[in-house]
N, C-alpha and C positions, 0 to 999 in steps of 0.2 A: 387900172390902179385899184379900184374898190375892190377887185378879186383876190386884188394881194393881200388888202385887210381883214377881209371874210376869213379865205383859209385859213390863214391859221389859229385865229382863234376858234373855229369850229373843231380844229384837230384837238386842240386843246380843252374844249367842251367836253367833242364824245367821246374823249379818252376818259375823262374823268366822270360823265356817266356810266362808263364800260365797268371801270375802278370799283365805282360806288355799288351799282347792280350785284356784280361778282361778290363783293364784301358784305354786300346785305343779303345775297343768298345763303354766303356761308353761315352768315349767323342768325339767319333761320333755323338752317340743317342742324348748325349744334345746338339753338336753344331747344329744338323738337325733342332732340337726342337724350337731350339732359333731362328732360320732362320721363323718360323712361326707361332711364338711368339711376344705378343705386351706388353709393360708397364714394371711395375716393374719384370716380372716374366723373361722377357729377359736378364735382366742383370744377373739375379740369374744362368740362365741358362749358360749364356755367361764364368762366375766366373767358374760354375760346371765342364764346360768341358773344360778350360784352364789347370785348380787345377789336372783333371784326369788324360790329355796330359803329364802333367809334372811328374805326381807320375811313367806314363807306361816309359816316358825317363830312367828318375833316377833310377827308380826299377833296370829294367837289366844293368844299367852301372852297380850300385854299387856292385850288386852282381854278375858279371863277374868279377871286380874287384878284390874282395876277391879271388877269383879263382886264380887269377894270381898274389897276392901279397904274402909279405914274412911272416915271424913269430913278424912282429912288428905291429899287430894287435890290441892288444890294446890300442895304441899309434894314434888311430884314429882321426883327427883335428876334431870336429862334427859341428864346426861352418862353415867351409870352406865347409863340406857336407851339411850341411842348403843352402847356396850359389849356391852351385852348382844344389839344390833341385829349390830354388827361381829365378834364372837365367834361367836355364830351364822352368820352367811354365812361364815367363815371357817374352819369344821370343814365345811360344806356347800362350800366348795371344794375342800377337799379330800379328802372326798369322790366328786365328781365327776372329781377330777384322776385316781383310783384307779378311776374308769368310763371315763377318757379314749384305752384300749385300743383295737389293732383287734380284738383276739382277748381274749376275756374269760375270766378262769380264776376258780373257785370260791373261793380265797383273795382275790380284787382283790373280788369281788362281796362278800365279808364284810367285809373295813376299811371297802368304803363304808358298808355297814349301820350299823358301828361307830359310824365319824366323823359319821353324820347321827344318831343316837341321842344323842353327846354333844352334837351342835347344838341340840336340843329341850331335854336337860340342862339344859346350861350357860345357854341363854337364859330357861329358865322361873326358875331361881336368882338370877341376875345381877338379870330383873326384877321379882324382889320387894323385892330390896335396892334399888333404883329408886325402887320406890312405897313406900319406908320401913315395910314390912308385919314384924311380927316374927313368928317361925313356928322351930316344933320339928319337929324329922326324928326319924324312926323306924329303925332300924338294920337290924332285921331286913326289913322292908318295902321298906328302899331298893332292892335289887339285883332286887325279883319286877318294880318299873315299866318298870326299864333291862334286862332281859331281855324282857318282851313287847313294850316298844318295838323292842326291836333283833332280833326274829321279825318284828315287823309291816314293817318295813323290807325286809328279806333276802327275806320272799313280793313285796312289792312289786317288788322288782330283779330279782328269778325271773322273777315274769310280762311282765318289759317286755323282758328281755335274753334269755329262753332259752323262745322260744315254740315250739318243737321240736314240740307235739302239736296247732298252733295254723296255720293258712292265713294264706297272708302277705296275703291280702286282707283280715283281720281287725285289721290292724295299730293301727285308730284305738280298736278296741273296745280292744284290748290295750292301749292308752295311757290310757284312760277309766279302765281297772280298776285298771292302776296309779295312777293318780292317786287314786285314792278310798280304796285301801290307804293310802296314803303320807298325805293327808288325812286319814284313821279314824288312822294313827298319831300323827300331830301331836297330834290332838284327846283322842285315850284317854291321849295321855303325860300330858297338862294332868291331867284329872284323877287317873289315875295317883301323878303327882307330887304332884299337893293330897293323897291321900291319905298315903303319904310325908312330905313336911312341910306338916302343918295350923299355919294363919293363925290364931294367939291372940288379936286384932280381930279379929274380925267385926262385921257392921252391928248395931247395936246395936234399932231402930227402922224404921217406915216412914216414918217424920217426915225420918230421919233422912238415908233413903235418897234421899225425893223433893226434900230441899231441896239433895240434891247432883246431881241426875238433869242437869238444864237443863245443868250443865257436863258431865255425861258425856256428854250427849249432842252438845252443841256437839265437844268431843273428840273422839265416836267419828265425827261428821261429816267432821272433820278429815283424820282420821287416813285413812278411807277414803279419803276425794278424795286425799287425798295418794301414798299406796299405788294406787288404779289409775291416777291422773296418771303413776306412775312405769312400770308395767306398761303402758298404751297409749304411752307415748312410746317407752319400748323396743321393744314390739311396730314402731308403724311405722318408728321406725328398721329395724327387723330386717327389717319387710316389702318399704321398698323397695330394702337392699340383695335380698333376694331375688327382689323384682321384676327388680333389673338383671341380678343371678345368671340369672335366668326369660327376658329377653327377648339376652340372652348366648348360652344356650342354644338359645333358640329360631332367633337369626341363624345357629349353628351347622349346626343341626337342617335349617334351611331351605337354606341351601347344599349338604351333604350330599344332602338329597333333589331337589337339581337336579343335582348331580354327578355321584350313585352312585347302585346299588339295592341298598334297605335293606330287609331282614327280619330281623322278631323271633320266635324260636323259645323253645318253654319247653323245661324237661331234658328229656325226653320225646322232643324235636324236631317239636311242634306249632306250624305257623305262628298266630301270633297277629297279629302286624302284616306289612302289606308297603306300599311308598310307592311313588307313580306309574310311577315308571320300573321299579320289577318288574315292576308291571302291563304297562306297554309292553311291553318288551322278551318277558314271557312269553307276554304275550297272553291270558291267564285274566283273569278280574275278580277284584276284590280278592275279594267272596264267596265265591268260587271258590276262592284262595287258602289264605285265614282257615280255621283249621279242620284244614286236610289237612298232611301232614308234606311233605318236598321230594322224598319220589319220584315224586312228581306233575309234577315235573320233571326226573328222574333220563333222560339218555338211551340210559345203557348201554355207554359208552363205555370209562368205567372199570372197573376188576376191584371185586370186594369187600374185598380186602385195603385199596384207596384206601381206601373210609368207615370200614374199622375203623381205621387209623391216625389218620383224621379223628376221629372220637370218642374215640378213646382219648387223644388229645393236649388236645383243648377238657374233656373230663371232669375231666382235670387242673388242671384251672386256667389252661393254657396255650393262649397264643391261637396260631390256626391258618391260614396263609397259605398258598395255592398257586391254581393255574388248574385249574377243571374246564367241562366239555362238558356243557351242558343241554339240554332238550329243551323245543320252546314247544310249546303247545295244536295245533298244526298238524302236530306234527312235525317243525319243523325243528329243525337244531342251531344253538347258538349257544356262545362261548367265554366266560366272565366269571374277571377276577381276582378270587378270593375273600378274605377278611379277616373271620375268626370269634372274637369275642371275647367269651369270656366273663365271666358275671357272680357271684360266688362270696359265698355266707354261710355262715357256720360250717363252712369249707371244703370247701362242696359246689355247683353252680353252678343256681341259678332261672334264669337266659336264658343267651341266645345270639343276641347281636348279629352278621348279618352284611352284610359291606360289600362290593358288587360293586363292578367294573366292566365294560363290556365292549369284550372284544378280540377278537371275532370279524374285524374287517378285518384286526387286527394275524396271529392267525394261518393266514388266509388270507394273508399278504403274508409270511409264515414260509413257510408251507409253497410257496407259489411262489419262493420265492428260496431254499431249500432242493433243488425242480427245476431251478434253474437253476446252483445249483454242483453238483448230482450232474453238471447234462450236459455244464457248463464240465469236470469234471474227467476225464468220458470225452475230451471233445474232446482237450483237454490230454492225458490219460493216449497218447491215440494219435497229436497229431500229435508228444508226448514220443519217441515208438515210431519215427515215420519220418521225422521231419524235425529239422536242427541248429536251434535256437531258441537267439535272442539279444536280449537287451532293453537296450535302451540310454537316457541320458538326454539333455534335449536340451543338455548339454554334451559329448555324445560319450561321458560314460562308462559302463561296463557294471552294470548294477544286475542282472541275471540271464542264466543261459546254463542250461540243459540238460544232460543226460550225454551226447547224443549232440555237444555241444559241445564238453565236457572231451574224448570222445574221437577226434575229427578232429582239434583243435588241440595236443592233447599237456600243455597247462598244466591245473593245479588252479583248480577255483572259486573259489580263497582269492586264488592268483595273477593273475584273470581280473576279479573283482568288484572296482570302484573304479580301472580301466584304463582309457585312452583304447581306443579300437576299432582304432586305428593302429596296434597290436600286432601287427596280424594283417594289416596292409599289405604286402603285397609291389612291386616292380617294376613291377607291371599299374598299380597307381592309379597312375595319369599325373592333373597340375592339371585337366586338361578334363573324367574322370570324376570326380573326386570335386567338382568343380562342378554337373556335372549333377544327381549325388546329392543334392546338400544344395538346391538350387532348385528339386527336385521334391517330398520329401517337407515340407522349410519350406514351399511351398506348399499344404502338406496332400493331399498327391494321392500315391499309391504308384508305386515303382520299381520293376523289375523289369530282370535281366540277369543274366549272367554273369561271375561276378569270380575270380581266380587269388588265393589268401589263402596263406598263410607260416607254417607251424608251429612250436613253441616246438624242432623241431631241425631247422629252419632247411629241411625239405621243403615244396615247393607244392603246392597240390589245390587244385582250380575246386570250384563252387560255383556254384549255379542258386540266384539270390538276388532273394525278399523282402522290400522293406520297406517296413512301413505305419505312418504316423504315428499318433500317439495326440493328441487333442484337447481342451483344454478346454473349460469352456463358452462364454469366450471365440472359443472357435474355433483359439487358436492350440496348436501340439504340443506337449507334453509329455514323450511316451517316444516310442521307435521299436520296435517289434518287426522284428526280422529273421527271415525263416522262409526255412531255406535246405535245398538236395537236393545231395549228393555226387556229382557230375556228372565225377569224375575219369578212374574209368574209360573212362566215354563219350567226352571227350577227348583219351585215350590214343589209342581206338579208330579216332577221327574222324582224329587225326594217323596212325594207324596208314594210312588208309583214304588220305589226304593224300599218305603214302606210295608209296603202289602205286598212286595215279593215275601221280606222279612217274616211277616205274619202269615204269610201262605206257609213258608218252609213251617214256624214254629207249629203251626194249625198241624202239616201231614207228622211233625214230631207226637204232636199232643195224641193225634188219632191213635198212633202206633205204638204212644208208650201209657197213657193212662188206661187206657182196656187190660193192659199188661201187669199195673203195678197196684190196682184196686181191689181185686182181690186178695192178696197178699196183706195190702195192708189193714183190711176186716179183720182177717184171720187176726195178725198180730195185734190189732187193738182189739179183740174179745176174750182172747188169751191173755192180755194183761189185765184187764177188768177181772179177769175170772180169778189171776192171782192174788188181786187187790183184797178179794173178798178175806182171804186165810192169813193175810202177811200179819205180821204184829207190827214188824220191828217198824218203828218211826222210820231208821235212814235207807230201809227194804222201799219202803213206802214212798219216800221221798225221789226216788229210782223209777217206781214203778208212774209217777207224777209224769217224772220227766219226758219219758217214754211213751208215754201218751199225749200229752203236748206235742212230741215231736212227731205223732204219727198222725195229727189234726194239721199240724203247719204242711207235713208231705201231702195228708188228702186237698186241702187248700191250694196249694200247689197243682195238684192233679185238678181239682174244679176248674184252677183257672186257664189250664191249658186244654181243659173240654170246652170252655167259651169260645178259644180261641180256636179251636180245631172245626167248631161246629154251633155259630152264633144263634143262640135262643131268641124267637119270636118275644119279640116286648110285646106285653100285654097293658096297656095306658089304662088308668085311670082315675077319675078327678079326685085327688085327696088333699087333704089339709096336712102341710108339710110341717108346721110346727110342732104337733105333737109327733111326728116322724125324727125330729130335730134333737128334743126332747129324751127319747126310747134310746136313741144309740150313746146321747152324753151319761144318760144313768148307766148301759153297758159297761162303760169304757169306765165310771166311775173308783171301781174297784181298780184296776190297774192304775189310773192316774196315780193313785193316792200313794199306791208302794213306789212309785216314781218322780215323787212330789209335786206333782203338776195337779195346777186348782183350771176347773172349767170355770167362765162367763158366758152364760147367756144373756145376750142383749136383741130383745124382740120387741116391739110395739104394738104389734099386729093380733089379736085371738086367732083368726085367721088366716094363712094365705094360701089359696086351693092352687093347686099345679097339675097337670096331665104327667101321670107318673106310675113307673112299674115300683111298689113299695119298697118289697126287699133288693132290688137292682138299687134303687137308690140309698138304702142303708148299705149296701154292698159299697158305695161310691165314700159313704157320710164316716164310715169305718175307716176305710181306709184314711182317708185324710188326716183322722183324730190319731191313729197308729202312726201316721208318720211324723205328727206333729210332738208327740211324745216322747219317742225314740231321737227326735233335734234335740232332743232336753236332757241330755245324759243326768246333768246337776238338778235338772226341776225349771220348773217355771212356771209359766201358765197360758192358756189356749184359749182365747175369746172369738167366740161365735155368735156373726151379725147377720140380721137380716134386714133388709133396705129393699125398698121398691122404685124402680126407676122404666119410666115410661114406657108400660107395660112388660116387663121384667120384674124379676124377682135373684137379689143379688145374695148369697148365703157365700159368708167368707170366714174362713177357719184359718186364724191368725195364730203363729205360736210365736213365744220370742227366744227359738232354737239357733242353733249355730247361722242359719241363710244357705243359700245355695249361689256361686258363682256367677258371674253373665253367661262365660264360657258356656256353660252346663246349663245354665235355666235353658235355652232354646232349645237343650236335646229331652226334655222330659216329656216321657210319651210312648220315645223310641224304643222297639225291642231291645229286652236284656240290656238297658242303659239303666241304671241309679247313680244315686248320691247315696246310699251305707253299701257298710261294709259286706253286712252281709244280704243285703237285695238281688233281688234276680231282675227286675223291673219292668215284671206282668202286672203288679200291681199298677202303677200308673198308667200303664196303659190300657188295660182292662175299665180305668175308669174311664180313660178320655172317652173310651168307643161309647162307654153306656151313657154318658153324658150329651155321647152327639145323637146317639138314639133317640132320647127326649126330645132333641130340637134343640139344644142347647149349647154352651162353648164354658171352659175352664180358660179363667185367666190367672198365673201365676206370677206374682210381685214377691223380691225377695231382697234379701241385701245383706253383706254378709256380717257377722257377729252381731243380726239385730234379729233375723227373722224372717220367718216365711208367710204370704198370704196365698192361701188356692180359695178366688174367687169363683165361685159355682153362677153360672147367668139361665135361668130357666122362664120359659115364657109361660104370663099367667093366667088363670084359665078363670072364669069367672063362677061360681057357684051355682 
């Protein structure tokens, strides 16, 4: 008979420790879940394993309950057990809310203990007032149940939250154990509690017991189905959002290991995982791999201070980005961008995810386009060194120019950048070349010549000129690069040379017609003299003037094309040029004056001694004063200075004659070139030569309807 009483309240026990176990693992599983869970699926989670906590409470209160209550069973309050249901999940939420940390501290892990201690409390209470059971509490007893319940808890939350002496690959054992703590607490509270307040019914009978069994059993049939009805429907809700969570994941996963190479490393730095394309690219097999740390691919490229900054940064917590040079199974190298991110518990790091890629072409196409602006920028640095460089756009304006550009042109970069190139145009661009220019290079095809360009002070310099179109892909131009050579000098030279061909020809003229026409003209000027002697008549006379004047200006002529034919030895030396100064303005005096032209002499000097041939230099002093009087058709006047300037001696024979052009000042000099009408322009050049003889230079300043100055520079010679 006592076996009949046993059974089935034992059934009815370890069912509802079965109940309880089951519903306090799930809501472990989901509160772990939710600890490492983000967005809306946390809260879901959070609800799931409040809902479970509460169902493993109530489960075994209530059917311990029945256990010990009387025959007024079905007189059960269901709302007060609803209460007692929601009361309970509702300190086990909160609860949990106090585990729902990332970082868990010793006072959060004790409220929960708390709050799940009053859950078992409050529900074992609530459902005895439910099952209308009436029961006396013990005072001093009360506080030993709710202290070893709220131990049993606080070991439980230990061993799941702070498994520090524990392998993280033990994780499910760890979850087993708590479960069974947290279980064994439910369970010891029940009784616990029953000791605390004993039920004054109890069953009276076995008559009593078994004529109410069929409904406790239909009940606890109930009750079950209904409780893991609730528990597998949450589950597969849960499961297949985690499936979708899983195959989320896994699209991830699988993209990643076609994109990147992936290794997983533990704190240690032991490869544990590696995916296809490490394999590739290293060329080890995964065996191979697995096992060994990455200086198995280290190629030595780097110093050590790299990998200590590299660990010292990922140890931290912080993930670690840059490019290093590996080495594959062969020995070769190869370049990969790296991405090391670590994985951290209890703020210390279990892995080390990392994410390559590789850029081995990229820096290979680094370090060749790296060679190629070092050698662009020697190129540049040297053709910078010897050639004017100009960069133009195809509207003609300058987007770059050089220093050796600033300094031939005279202008600043500021002033030259965003200018048309017609800045630098001179008198040379005539319509037909600057046609050819632009129909050569718009063709795409480079030009080449020489061009006369015009500085910002208004001086010209030639130029030996490049220029090469720039091309899209198109095909059509874009910039122009001009690469130009200072050829000025050269065509100083070449006119120089231009020159003395000129006076070589005039020279074989002179040999070949002054020997010829000197005679002739003795005769004719001694015959006239001889006539002069008888003539009477004044306007005879006036005739015979003429005629000898003009046969001094043809010998003069013929002198001066004997210099040019056949240049006289200068004979130097040291005289006092002032009173040389002096001798030719008294000459000249008598012509001024029927001309109306007054001389000034302005000297300061008694002295100033020069290395000089005398008459070559009154040769030079004549001419000057004859040209400067002949500017004066109306009259004027001719002021002559002399100044000294650091070791020089500057003699300038100023008129204020009509002026001579710019045009034309730069040709005076040149064979048979003048300014009058009737010049042949031996005259000036005859002086430049005797001038450069001395050691000296003629500088001519002119300006028109004001005047000419021919400054004379002679170096001075001391006494």
């Amino acid at each position: 008979m006592d076996g009949l009483i046993v059974s089935p309240n034992s059934v009815i026990f370890i069912t509802a420790v079965m109940l309880t176990f089951i519903s306090t693992y799930t809501a472990i599983e989901l509160l772990l879940m939710m600890r490492t869970t983000k967005g809306h699926m946390k809260r879901f989670l959070y609800i799931g394993s409040s809902f479970a906590l509460g169902i493993a409470i109530w489960t075994l209160n209530f059917f311990n309950s029945l256990i010990g209550g009387d025959n007024r069973i079905v007189s059960m309050n269901v709302a007060i057990s609803v209460l007692a249901f929601v009361l309970g999940t509702a300190l086990a939420a909160m609860g949990f809310l106090s585990l729902s940390k990332k970082k868990l501290l010793l006072s959060q892990l004790l409220m929960a203990s708390f709050l799940l201690s009053m859950a078992v409390f409050s529900s074992y209470i609530i459902g005895m007032y439910a099952l209308q059971h009436s029961f006396a509490y013990n005072v001093v007893l009360l506080g030993i149940p709710f202290a070893i319940l709220f131990c049993l808890f606080v070991v439980a939350l230990l061993i799941l939250f702070y498994p520090s002496r524990f392998n993280r690959g033990n994780t499910y054992f760890l979850k087993l154990v708590s479960t069974l703590v947290m279980t064994g607490a439910i369970t010891q509270g029940h009784f616990l509690l029953l000791s605390a307040f004993p039920v004054n019914h109890a069953i009276g009978s076995i008559n009593e017991l078994l004529n109410e069994m069929p409904f406790i059993m239909y009940l606890l049939f109930f009750v079950s189905l209904l409780v893991l009805s609730g528990l597998i429907t949450s589950s597969t809700i849960i499961n297949r959002r985690l499936a979708k969570s899983d195959n989320y994941v896994k699209d991830i996963r699988f993209a990643l290991d076609q994109s990147s190479i992936v290794a997983i490393t533990d704190p240690q730095g032991i490869i544990t995982y590696v995916n296809d394309k490490f394999v590739e690219i290293s060329k080890y097999s995964e065996e191979e791999l697995v096992g060994q740390s990455h200086s198995i691919i280290n190629s030595g490229y780097h110093p050590k201070e790299f990998f200590g900054n590299l660990w010292g940064t990922i140890k931290q917590g912080r993930t670690w980005s840059g490019e290093i040079c590996n080495k594959d199974k062969y020995g070769n190298f190869y370049w990969v961008h790296t991405t090391i991110v670590p994985f951290m518990e209890h703020g210390k790091p279990y892995q080390f995810i990392s994410i390559r890629s590789d850029i081995t072409r990229r820096k290979q196409a680094e370090q060749d386009l790296k060679t190629s602006i070092r050698e662009l920028q020697d190129i540049y640095n040297a053709l910078n060194h010897s050639s004017i460089v100009m960069i133009t756009d195809k509207a003609g304006k300058i987007v770059q120019v050089n220093d050796q550009f600033i300094a031939i042109s005279g202008y600043t970069a500021e002033e030259l950048i965003g200018c048309s190139h017609s800045i630098l145009q001179s008198d040379y661009y005539t319509k037909a070349l600057l046609k050819e220019i632009d129909e050569t290079v718009w063709a795409g095809k480079v030009w080449k010549g020489e061009l006369r360009n015009l500085a910002k002070d208004g001086r010209e310099y030639w130029v030996d000129a490049t220029i090469v179109p720039y091309r899209s892909e198109a095909g059509k131009p874009t910039y122009f690069l001009s690469i130009l050579h200072d050829i000025t000098e050269r065509k100083k030279s070449e006119e120089l040379l231009h020159q003395q061909d000129k006076l070589a020809a005039v020279g074989q003229l002179a040999a070949g017609v002054a020997h010829e026409i000197r005679n002739p003209l003795t005769s004719m000027k001694g015959y006239t003299e001889f006539l002069q002697l008888d003539e009477k008549d004044p306007t005879r006379l006036e005739y015979l003037d003429i005629i000898l004047d003009e046969i001094d200006r043809v010998n003069q002529i013929v002198e001066e094309f004997l210099v040019l034919a056949k240049p006289q030895s200068v004979k130097l030396e040291t005289k006092n040029i002032v009173p040389i100064i002096q001798n030719v303005l008294s000459l000249m005096e008598f012509d001024a004056r029927k001309k109306k032209v007054n001389f000034y002499f302005e000297n300061m000097y008694d002295c100033i001694f020069v290395r000089c041939d005398e008459n070559r230099l009154k040769q030079v002093f004549l001419n000057f004063v004859k040209n400067g009087i002949e500017a004066m058709p109306n009259g004027g006047h001719i002021k002559v200075t002399t100044e000294l300037k650091e070791g020089e001696v500057q003699i300038s024979f100023e008129d204020t004659g009509v002026g001579i052009p710019p045009d034309r000042l730069k040709k005076l000099g040149e064979p048979f070139y003048t300014t009058k009408e009737a010049g042949n322009g031996l005259g000036l050049m005859v002086s430049f030569k005797i001038i450069e003889s001395h050691q000296g230079r003629i500088v001519v300043e002119s300006e028109v309807n004001k005047g000419t100055a021919f400054n004379i520079l002679l170096p001075l010679e001391t006494a």
